[in-house]
PyMOL Python script that loads the backbone (N, CA, C, O; Angstrom):
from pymol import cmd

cmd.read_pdbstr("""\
ATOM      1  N   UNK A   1      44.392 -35.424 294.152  1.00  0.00           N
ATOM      2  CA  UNK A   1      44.736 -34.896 292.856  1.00  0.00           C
ATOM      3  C   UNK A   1      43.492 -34.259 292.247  1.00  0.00           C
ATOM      4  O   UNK A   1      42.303 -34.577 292.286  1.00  0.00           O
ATOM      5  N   UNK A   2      44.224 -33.147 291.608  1.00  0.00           N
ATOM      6  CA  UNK A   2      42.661 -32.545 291.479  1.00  0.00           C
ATOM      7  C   UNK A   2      43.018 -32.251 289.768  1.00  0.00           C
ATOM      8  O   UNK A   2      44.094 -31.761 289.425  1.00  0.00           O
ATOM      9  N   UNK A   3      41.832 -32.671 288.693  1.00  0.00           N
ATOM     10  CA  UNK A   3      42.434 -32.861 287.421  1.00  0.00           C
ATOM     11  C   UNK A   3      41.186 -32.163 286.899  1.00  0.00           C
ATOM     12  O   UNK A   3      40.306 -31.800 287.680  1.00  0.00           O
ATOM     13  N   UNK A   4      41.098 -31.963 285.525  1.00  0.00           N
ATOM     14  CA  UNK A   4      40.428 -30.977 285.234  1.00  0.00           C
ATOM     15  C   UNK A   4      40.708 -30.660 283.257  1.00  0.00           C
ATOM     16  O   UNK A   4      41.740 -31.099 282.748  1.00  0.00           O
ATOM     17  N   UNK A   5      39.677 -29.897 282.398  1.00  0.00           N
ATOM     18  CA  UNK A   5      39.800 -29.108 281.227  1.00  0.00           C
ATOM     19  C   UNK A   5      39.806 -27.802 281.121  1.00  0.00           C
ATOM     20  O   UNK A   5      38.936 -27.215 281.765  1.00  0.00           O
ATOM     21  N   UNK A   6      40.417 -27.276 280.598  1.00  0.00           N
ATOM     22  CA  UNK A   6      40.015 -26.030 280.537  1.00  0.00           C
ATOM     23  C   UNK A   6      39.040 -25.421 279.248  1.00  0.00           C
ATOM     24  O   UNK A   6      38.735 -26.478 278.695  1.00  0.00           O
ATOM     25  N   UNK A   7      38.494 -24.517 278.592  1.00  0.00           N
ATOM     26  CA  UNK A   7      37.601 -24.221 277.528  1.00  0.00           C
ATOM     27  C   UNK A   7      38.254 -24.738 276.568  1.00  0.00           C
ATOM     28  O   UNK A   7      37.801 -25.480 275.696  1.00  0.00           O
ATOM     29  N   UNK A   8      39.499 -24.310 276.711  1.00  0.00           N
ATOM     30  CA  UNK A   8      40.331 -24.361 275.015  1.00  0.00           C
ATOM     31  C   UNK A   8      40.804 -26.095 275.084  1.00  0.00           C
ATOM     32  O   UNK A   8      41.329 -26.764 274.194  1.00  0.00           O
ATOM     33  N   UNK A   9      40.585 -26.319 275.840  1.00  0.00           N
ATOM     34  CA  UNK A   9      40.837 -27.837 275.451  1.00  0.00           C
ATOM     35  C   UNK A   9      42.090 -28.676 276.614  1.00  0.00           C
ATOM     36  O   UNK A   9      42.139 -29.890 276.812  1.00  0.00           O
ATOM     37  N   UNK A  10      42.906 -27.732 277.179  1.00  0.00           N
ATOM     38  CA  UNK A  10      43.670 -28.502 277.954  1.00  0.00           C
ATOM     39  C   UNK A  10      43.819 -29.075 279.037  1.00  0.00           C
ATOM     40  O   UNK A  10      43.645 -28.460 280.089  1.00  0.00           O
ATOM     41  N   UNK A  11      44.162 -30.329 279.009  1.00  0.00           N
ATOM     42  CA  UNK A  11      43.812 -31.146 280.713  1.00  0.00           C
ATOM     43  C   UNK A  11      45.224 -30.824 281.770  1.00  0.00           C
ATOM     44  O   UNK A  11      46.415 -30.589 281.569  1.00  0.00           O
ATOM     45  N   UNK A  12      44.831 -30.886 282.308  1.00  0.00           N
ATOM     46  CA  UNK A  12      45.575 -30.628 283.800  1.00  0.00           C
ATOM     47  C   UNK A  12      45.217 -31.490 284.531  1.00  0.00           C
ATOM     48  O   UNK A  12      44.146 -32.089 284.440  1.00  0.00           O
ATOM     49  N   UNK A  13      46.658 -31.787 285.924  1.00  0.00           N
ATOM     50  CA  UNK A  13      46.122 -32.417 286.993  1.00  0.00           C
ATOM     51  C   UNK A  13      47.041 -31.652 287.619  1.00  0.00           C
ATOM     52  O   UNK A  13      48.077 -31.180 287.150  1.00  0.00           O
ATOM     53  N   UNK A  14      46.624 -31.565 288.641  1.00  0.00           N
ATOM     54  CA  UNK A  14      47.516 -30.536 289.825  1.00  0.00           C
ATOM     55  C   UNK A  14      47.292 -31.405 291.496  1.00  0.00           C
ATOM     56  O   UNK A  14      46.261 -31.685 292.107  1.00  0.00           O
ATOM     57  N   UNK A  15      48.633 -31.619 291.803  1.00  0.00           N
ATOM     58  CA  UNK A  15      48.945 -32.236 293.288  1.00  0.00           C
ATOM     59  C   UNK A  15      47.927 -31.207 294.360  1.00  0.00           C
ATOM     60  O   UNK A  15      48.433 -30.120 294.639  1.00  0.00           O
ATOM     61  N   UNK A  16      46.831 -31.444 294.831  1.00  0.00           N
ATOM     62  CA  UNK A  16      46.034 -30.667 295.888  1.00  0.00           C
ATOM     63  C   UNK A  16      47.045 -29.942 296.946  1.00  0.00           C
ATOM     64  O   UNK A  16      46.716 -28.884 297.483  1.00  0.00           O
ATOM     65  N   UNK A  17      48.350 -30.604 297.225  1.00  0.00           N
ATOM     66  CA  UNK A  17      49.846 -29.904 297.859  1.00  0.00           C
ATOM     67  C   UNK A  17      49.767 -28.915 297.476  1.00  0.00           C
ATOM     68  O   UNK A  17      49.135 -28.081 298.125  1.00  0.00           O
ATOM     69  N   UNK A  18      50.420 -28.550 296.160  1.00  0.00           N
ATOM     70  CA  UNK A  18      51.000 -27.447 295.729  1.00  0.00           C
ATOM     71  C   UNK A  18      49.410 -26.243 296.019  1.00  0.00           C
ATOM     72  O   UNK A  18      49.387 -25.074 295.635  1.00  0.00           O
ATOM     73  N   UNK A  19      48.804 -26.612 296.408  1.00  0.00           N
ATOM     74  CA  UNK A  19      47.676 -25.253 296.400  1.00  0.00           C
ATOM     75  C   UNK A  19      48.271 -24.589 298.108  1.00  0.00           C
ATOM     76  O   UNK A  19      48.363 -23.478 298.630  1.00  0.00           O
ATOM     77  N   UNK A  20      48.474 -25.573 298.380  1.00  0.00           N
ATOM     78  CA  UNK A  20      48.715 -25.107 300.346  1.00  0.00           C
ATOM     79  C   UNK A  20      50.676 -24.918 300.474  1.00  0.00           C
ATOM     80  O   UNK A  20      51.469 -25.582 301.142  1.00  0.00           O
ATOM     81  N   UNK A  21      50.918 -23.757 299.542  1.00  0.00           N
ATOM     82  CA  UNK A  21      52.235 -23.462 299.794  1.00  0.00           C
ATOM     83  C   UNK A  21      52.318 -22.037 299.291  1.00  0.00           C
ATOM     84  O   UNK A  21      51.785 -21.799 298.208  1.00  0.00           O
ATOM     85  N   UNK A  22      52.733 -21.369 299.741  1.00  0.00           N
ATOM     86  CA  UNK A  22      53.040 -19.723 300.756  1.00  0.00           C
ATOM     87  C   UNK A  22      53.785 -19.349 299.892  1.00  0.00           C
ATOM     88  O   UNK A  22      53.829 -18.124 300.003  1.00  0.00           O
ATOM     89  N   UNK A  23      54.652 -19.790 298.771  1.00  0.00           N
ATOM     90  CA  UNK A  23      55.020 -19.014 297.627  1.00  0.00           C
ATOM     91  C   UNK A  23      54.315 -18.798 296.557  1.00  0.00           C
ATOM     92  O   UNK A  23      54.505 -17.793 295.873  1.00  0.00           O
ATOM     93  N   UNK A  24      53.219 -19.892 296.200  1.00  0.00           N
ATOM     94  CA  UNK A  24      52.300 -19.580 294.947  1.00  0.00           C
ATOM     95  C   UNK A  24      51.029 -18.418 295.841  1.00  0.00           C
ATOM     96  O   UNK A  24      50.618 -17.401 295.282  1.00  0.00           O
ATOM     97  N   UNK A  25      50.735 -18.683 296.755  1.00  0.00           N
ATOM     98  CA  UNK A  25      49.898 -17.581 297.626  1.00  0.00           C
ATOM     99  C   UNK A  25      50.550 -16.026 296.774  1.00  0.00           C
ATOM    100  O   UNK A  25      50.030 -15.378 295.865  1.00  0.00           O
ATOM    101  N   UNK A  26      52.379 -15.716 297.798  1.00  0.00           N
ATOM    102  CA  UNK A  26      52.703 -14.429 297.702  1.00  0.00           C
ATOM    103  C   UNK A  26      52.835 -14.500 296.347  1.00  0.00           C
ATOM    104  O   UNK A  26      52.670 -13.300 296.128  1.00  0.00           O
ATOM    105  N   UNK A  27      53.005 -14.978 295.263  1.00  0.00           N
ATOM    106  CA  UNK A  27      53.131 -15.078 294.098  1.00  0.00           C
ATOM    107  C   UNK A  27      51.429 -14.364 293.344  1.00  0.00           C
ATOM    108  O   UNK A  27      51.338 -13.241 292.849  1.00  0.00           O
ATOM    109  N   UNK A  28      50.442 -15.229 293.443  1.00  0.00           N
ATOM    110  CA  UNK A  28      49.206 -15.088 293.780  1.00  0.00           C
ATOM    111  C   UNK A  28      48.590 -13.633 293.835  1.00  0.00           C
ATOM    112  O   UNK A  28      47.764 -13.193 293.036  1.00  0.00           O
ATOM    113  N   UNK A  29      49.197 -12.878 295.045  1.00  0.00           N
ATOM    114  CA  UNK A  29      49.273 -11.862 296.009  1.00  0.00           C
ATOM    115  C   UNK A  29      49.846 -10.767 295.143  1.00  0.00           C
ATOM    116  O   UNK A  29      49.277  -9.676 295.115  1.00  0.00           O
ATOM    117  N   UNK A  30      50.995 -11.001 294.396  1.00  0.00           N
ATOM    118  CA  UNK A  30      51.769 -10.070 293.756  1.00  0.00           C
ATOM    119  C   UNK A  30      50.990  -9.540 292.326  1.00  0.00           C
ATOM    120  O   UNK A  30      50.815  -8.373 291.975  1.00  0.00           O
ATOM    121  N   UNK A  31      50.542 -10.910 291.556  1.00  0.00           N
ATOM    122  CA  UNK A  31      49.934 -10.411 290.490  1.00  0.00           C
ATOM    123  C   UNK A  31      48.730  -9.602 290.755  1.00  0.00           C
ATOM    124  O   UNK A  31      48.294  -8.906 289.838  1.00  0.00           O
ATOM    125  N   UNK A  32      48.137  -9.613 291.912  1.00  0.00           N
ATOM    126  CA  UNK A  32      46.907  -8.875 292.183  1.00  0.00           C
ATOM    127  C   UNK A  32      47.296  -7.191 292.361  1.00  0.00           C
ATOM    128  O   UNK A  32      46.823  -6.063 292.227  1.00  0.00           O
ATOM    129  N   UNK A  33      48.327  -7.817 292.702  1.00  0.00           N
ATOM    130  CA  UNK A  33      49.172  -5.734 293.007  1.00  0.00           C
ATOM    131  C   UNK A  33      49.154  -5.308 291.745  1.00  0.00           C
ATOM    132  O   UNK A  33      49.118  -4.095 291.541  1.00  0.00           O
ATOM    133  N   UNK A  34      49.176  -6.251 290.630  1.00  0.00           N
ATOM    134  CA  UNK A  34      49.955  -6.022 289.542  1.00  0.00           C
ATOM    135  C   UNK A  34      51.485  -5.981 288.722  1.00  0.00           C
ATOM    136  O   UNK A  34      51.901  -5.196 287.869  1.00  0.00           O
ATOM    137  N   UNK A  35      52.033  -7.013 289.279  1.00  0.00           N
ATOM    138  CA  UNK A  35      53.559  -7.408 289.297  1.00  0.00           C
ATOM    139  C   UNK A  35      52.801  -8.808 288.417  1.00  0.00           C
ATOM    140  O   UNK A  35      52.608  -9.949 288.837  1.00  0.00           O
ATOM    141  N   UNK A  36      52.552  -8.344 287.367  1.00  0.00           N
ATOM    142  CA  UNK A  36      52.335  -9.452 285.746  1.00  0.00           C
ATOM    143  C   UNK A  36      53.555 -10.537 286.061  1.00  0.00           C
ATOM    144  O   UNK A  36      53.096 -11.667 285.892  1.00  0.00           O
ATOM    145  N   UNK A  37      54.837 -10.580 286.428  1.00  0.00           N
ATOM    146  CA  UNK A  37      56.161 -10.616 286.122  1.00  0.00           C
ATOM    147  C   UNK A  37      56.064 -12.190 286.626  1.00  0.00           C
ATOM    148  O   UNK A  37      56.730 -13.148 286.234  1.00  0.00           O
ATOM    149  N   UNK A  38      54.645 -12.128 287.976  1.00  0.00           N
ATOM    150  CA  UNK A  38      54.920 -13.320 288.585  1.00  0.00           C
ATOM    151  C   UNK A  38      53.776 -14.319 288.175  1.00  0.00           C
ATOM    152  O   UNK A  38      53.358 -15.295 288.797  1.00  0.00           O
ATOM    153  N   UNK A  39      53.358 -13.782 286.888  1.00  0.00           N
ATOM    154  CA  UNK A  39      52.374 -15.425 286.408  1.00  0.00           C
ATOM    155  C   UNK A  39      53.236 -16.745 285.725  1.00  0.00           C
ATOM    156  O   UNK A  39      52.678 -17.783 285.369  1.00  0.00           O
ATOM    157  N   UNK A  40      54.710 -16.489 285.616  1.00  0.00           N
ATOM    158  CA  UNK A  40      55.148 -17.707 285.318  1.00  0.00           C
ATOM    159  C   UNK A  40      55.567 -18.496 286.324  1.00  0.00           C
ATOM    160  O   UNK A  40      55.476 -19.722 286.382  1.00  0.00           O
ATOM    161  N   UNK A  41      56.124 -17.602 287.281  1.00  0.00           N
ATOM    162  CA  UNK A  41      55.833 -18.426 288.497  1.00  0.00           C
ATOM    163  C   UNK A  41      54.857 -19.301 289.007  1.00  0.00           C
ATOM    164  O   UNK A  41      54.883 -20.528 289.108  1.00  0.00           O
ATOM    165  N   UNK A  42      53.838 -18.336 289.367  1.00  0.00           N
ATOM    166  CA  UNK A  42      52.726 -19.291 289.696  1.00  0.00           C
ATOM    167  C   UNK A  42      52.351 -20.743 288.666  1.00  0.00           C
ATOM    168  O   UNK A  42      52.035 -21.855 289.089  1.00  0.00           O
ATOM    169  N   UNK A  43      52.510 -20.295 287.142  1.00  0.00           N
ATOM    170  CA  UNK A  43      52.643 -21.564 286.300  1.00  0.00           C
ATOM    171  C   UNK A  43      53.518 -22.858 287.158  1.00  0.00           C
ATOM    172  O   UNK A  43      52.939 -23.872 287.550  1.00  0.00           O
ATOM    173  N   UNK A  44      54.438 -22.701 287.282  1.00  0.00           N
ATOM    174  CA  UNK A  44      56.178 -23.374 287.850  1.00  0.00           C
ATOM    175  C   UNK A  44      54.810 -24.082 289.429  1.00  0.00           C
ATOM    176  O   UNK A  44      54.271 -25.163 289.667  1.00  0.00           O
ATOM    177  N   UNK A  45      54.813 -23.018 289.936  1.00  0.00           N
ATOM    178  CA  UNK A  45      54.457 -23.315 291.422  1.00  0.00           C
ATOM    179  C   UNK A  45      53.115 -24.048 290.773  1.00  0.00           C
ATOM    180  O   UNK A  45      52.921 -25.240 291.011  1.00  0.00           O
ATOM    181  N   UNK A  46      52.550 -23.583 290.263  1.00  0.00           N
ATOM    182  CA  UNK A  46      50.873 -24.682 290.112  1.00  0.00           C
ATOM    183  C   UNK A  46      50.944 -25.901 289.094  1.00  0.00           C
ATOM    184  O   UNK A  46      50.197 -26.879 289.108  1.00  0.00           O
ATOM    185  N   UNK A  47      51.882 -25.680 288.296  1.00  0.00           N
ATOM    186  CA  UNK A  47      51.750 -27.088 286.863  1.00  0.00           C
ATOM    187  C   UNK A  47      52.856 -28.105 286.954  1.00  0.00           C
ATOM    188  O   UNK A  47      52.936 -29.299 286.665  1.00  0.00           O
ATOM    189  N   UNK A  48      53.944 -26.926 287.618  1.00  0.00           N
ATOM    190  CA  UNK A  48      54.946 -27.838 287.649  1.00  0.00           C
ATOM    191  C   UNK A  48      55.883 -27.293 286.260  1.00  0.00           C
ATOM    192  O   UNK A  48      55.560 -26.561 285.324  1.00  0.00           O
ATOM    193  N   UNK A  49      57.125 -27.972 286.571  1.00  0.00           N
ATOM    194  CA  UNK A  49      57.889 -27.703 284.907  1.00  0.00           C
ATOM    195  C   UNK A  49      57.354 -28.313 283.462  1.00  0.00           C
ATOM    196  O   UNK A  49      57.060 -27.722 282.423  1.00  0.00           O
ATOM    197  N   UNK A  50      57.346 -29.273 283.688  1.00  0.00           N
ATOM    198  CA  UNK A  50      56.518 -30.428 282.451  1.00  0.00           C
ATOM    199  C   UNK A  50      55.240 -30.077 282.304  1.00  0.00           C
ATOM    200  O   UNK A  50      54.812 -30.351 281.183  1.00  0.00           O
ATOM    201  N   UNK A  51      54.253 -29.428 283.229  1.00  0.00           N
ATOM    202  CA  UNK A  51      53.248 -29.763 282.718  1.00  0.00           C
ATOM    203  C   UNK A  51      53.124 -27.897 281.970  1.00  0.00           C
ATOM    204  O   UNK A  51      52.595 -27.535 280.918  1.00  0.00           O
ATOM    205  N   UNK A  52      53.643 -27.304 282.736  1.00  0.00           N
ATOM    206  CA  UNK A  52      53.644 -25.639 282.349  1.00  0.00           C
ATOM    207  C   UNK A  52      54.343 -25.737 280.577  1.00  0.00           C
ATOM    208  O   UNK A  52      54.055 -24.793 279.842  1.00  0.00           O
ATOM    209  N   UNK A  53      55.125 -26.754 280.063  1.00  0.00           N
ATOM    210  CA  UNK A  53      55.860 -26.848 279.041  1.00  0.00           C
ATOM    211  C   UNK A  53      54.450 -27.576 277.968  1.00  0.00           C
ATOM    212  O   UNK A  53      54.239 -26.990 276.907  1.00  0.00           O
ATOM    213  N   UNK A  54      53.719 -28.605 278.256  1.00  0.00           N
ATOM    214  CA  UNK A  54      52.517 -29.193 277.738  1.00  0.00           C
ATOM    215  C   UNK A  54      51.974 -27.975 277.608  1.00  0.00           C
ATOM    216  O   UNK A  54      51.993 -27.726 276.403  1.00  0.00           O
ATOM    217  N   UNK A  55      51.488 -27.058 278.214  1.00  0.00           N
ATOM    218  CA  UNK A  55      50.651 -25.860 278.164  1.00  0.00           C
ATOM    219  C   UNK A  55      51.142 -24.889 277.598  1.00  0.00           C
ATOM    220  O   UNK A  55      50.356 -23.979 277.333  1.00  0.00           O
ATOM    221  N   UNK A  56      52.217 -24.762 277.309  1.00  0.00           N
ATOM    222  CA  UNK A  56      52.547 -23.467 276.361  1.00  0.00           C
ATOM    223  C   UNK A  56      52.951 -24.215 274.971  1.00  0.00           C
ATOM    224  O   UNK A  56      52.870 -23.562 273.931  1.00  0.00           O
ATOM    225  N   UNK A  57      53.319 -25.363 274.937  1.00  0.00           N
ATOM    226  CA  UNK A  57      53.086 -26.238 273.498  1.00  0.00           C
ATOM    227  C   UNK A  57      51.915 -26.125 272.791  1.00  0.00           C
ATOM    228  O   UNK A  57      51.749 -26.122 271.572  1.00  0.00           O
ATOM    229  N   UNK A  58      50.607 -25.973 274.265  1.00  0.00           N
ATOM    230  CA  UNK A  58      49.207 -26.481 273.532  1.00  0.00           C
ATOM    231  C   UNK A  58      49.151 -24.807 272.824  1.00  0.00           C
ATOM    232  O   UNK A  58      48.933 -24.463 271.662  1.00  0.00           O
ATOM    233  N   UNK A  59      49.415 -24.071 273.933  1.00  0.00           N
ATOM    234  CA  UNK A  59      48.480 -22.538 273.649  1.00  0.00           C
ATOM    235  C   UNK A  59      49.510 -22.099 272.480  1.00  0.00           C
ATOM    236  O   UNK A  59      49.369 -20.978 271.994  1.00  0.00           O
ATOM    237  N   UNK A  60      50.690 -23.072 271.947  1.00  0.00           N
ATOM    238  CA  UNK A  60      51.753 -21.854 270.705  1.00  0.00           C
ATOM    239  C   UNK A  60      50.667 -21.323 269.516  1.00  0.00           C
ATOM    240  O   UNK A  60      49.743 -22.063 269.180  1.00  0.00           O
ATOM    241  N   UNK A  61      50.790 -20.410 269.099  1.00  0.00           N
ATOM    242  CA  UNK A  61      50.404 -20.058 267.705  1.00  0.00           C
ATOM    243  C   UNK A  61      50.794 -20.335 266.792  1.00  0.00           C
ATOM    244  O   UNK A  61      51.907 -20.842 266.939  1.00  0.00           O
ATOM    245  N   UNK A  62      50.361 -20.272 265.425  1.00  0.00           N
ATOM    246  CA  UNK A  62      51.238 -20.224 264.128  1.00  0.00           C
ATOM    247  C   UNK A  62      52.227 -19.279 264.314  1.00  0.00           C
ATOM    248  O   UNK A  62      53.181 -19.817 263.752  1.00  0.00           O
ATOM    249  N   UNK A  63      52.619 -18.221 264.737  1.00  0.00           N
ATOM    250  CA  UNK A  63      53.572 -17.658 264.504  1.00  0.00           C
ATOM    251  C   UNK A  63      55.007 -18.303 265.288  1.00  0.00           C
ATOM    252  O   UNK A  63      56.136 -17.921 264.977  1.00  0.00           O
ATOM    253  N   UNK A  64      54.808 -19.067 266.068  1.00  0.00           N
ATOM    254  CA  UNK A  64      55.809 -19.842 267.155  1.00  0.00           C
ATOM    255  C   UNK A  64      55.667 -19.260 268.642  1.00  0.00           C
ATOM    256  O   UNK A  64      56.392 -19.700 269.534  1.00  0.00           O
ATOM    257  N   UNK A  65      54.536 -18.069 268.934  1.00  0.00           N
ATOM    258  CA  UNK A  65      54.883 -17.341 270.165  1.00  0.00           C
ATOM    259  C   UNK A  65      53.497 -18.113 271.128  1.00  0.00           C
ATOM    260  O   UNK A  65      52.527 -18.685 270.633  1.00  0.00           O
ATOM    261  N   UNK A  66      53.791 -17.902 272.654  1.00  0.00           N
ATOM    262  CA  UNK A  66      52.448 -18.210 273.467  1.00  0.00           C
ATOM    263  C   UNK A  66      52.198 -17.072 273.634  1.00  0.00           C
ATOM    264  O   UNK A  66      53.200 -16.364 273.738  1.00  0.00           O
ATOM    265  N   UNK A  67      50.727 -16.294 273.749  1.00  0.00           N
ATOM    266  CA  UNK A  67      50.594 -15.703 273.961  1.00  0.00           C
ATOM    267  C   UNK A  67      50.074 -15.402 275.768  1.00  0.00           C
ATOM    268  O   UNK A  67      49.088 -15.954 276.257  1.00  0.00           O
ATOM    269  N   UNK A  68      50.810 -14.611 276.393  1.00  0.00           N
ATOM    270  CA  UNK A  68      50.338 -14.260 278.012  1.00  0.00           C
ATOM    271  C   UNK A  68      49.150 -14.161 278.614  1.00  0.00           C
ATOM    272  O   UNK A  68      48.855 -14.272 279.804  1.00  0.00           O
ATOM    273  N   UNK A  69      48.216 -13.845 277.266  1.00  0.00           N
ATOM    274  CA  UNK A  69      47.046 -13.181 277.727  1.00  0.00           C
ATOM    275  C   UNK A  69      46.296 -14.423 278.086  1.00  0.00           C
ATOM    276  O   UNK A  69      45.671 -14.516 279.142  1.00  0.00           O
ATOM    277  N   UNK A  70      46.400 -15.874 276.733  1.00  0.00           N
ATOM    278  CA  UNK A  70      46.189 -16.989 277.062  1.00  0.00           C
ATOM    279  C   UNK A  70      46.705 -17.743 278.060  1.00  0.00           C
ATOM    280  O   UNK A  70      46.103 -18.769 278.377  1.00  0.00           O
ATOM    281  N   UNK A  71      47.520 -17.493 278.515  1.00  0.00           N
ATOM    282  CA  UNK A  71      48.225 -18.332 279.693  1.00  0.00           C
ATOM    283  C   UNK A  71      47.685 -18.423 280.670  1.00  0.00           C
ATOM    284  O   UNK A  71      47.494 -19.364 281.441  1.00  0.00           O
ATOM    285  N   UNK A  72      47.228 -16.712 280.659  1.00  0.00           N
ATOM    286  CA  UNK A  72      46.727 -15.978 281.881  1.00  0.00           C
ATOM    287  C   UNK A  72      45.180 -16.476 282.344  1.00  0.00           C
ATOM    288  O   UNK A  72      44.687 -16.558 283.469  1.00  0.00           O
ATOM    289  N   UNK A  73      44.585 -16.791 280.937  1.00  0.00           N
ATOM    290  CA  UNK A  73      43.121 -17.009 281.119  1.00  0.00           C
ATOM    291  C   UNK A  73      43.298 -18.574 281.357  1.00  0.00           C
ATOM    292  O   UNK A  73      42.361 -19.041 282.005  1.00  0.00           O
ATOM    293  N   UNK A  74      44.313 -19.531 280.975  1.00  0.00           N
ATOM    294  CA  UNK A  74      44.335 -21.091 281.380  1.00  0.00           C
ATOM    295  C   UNK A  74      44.370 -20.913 283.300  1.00  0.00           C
ATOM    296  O   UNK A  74      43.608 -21.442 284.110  1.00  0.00           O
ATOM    297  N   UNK A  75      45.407 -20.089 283.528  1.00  0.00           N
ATOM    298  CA  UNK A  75      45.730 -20.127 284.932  1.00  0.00           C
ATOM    299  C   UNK A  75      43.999 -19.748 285.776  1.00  0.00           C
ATOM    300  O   UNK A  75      43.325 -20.426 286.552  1.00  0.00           O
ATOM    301  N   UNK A  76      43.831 -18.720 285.323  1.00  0.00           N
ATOM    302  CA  UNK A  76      42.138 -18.334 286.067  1.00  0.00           C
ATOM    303  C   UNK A  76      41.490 -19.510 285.780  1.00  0.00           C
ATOM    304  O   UNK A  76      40.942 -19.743 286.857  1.00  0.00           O
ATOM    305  N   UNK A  77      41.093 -20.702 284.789  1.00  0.00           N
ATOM    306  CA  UNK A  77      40.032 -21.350 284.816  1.00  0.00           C
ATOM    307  C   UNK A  77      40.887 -23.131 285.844  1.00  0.00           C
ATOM    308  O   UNK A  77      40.349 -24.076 286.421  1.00  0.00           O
ATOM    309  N   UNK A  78      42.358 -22.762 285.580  1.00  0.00           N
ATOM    310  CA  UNK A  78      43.053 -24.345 286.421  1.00  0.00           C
ATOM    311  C   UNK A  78      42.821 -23.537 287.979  1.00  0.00           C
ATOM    312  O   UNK A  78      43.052 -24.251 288.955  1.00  0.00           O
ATOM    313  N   UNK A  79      42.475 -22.407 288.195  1.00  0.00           N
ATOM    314  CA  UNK A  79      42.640 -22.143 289.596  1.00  0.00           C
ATOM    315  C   UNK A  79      41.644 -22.689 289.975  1.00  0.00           C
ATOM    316  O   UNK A  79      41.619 -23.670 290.718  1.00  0.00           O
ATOM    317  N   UNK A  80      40.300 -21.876 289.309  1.00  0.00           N
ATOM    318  CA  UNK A  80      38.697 -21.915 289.389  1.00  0.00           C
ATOM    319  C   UNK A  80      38.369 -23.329 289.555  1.00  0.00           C
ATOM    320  O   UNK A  80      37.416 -23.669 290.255  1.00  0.00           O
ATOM    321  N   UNK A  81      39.182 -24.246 288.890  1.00  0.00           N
ATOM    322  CA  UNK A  81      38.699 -25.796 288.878  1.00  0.00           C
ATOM    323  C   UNK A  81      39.610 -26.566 290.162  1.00  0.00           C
ATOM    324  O   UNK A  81      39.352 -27.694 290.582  1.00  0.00           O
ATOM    325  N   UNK A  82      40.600 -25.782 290.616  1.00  0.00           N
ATOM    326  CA  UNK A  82      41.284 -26.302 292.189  1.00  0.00           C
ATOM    327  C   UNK A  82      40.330 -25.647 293.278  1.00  0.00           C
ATOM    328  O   UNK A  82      40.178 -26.112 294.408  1.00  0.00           O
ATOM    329  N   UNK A  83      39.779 -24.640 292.847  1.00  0.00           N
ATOM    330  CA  UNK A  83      38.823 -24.593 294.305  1.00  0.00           C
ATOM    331  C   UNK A  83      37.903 -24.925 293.968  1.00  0.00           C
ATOM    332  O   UNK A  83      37.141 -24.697 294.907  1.00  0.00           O
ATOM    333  N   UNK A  84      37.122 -25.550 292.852  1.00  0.00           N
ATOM    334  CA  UNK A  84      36.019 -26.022 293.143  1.00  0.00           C
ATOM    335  C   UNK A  84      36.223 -27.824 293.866  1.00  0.00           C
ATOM    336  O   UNK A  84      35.518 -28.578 294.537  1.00  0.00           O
ATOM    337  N   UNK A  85      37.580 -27.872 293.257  1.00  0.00           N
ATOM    338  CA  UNK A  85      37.917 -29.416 293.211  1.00  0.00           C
ATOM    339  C   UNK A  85      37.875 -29.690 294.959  1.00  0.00           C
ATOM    340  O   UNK A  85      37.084 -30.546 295.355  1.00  0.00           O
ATOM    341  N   UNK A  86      38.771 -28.920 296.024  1.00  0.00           N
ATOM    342  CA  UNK A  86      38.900 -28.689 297.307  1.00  0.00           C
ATOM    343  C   UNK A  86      37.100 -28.563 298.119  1.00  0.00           C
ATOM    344  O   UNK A  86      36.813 -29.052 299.212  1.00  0.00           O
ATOM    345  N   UNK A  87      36.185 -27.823 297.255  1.00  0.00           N
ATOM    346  CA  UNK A  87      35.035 -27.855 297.383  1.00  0.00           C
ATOM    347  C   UNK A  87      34.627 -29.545 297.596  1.00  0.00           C
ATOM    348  O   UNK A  87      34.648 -29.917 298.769  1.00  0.00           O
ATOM    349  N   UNK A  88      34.410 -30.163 296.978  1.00  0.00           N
ATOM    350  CA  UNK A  88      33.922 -31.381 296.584  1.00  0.00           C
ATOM    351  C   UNK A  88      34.280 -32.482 297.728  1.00  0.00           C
ATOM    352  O   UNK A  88      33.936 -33.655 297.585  1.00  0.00           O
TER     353      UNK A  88
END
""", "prot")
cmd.dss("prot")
cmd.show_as("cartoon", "prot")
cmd.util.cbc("prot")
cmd.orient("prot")
């Protein structure tokens, strides 16, 4: 289990499994093309349902919305902290 903070404050733990499965990869793969469409996926595939729901609770705004851009920057620093975690 590889667990972790991110800047803004939120903890994560992520099953070291879910890193070694071929849909969050092509998922992964897609947003790099630029198919935005598939960072909630990868959320689903990396946090899980419950924990992707904790994380858009944490990141809501006052206005009631999450914003993507934040999501986007949680996902880059929970990745950054699964490969360093696999490192170790």
């Amino acid at each position: 289990m590889i667990t972790g903070k991110t800047t803004s404050g939120f903890e994560f733990e992520i099953d070291e499994a879910a890193l070694d499965d071929m849909e969050l990869l092509d998922a992964l793969v897609a947003i790099d093309d630029g198919r935005t469409d598939q960072v909630s996926k990868v959320c689903v595939q990396l946090l899980g349902k419950e924990q992707r729901a904790r994380l858009y609770e944490f990141l809501r705004g006052e206005n009631g919305r999450v914003r993507a851009t934040e999501v986007n920057e949680a996902l880059v620093e929970i990745l950054a902290a699964c490969n360093d975690g696999k490192k170790s």
